[in-house]
N, C-alpha and C positions, 0 to 999 in steps of 0.2 A: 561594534555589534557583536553580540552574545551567538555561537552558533552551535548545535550540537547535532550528531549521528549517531541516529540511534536502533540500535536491533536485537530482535530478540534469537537468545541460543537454547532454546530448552529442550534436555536430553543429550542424547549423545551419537547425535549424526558427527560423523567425522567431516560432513562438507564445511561444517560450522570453522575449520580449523583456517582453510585455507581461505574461507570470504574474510573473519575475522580480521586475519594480517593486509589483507587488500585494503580493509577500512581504516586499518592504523595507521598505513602510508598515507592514505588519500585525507584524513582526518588532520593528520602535521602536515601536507601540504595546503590544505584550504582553511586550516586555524579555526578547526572544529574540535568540542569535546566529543570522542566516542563513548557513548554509552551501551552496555550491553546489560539484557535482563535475561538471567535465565532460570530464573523461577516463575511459576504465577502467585498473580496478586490480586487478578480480580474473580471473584468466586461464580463462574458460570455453570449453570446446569446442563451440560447437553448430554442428553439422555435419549436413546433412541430418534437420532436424527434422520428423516426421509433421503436425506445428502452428506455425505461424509462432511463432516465439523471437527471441530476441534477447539478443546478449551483453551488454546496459548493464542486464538484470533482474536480476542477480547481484549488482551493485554495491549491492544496497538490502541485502546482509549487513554496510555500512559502519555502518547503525542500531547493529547491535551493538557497536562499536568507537566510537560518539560516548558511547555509554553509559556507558562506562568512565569518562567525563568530565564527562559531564553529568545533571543529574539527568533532565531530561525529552525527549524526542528526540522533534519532531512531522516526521515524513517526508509532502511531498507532490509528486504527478508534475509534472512542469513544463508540465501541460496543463490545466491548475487558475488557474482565477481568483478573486483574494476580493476580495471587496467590501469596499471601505471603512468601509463598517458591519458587517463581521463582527464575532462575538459570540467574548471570548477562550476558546478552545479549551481552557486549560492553567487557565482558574478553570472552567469547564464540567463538567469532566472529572477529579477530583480524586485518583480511589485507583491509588495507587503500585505495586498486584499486577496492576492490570486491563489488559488491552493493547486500548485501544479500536478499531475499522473499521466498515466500511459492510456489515452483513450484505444482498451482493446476491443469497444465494439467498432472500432475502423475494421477489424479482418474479424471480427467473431460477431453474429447474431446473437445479442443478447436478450432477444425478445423475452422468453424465456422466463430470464431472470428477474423481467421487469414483470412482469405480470403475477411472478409468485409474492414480491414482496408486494405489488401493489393489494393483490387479495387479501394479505393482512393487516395493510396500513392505513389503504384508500389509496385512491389514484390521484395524481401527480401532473405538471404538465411534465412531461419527462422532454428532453429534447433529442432530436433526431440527425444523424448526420448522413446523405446517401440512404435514405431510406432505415437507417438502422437507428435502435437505441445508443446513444451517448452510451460509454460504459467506462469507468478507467478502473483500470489493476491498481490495488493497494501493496503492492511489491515494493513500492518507489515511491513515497509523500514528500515532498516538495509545500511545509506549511511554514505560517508566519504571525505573529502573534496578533495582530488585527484580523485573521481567517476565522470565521465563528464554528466552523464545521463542527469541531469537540466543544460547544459550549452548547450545542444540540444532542452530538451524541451520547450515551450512555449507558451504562449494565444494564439496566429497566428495557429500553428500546433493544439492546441486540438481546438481550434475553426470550422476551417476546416472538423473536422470529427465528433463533438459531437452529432451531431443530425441525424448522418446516420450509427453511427455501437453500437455496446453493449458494457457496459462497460468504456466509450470512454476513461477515463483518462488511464485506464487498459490499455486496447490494444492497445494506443498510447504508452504510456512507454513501453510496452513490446516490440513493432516496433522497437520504438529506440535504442535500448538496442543491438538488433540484425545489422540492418540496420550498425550500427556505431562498429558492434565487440565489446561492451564493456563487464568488466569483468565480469560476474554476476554466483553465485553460490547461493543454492533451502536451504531455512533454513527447519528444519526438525521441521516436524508437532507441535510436541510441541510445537512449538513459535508461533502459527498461527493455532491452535485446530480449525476445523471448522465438523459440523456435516455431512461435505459429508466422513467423515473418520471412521465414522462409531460410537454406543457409545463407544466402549470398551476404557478406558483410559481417556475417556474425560474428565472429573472432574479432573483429576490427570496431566492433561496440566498447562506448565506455564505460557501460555497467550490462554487462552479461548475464541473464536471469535465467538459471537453471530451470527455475518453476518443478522440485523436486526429481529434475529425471540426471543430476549431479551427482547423487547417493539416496537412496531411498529405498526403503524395505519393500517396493508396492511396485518398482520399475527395475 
């Protein structure tokens, strides 16, 4: 089996230095290629966005394009630390239809976000867990070359919304996922540590998600 890790570094945050080496380790231990992009490639317009965006969220439609190639394609942000004891992700996480993430509307109301992208797209059966919107962070992709998720997405489709809702690669993929019935199951916190979960444990995560407050111009 074909497996690759892949993330994007573009610019020149110095956090990129030290996730970078954590993926190299973890990458020769679980007999993954790492791949790293740190250009863009796909030409998005975001032009006066109602929500802070960014052109290098788009580039995570290249998942679909490693796929072609590879059997398993684990996508993480380059603000992501693993531990050298993390646990392999790719024997964890086994079926080939499921596209695994970090369901974060379990601790955040993402009604919100469902509702912005529904005004643009059409509504959705969206599903609900405890009263909340399903939501997962795209920090952590967990895809498999039978997952049609990127055989939906596309420039055309995030274009359309990037500059009118939160999030926009988020909430698009999330859209789709539902929209399309695909398979999708919530990886458990560990994989995708983020500080809305409170400290307890955090250090002891095997993939630690800064979510920009690492090094960032803005925090």
């Amino acid at each position: 089996m074909k497996k690759a890790i892949f993330t994007l570094a573009i610019g020149d945050n110095p956090m990129y230095q030290a996730a970078i080496l954590s993926f190299q380790y973890y990458a020769k231990r679980v007999g993954a290629d790492l791949i790293i992009s740190d250009t863009l490639s796909y030409k998005i317009d975001v032009t006066n966005p109602q929500f802070h965006a960014s052109p290098a969220w788009a580039e995570k439609l290249r998942i679909g394009e490693l796929l072609s190639e590879y059997d398993r394609v684990l996508y993480l942000d380059a603000d992501i630390l693993i531990s050298p004891h993390a646990a392999d992700i790719f024997e964890q996480f086994k079926n080939p239809d499921v596209i695994y993430m970090l369901n974060e509307g379990e601790s955040q109301d993402r009604s919100a976000e469902r509702a912005l992208i529904e005004s643009c797209l059409g509504k959705v059966d969206w599903p609900l867990q405890n009263g909340k919107p399903i939501y997962y962070n795209v920090g952590v992709i967990l895809a498999s070359k039978p997952c049609k998720l990127f055989d939906f997405a596309d420039l055309q489709g995030l274009q359309l919304v990037c500059n009118r809702i939160r999030f926009y690669e988020q909430t698009y993929f999330n859209y789709l996922l539902f929209k399309h019935n695909l398979e999708h199951e919530a990886l458990p916190s560990r994989f995708n540590r983020m500080d809305m979960f409170g400290k307890q444990g955090y250090h002891q995560a095997d993939f630690i998600h800064y979510a920009g407050k690492g090094y960032a111009k803005n925090s």
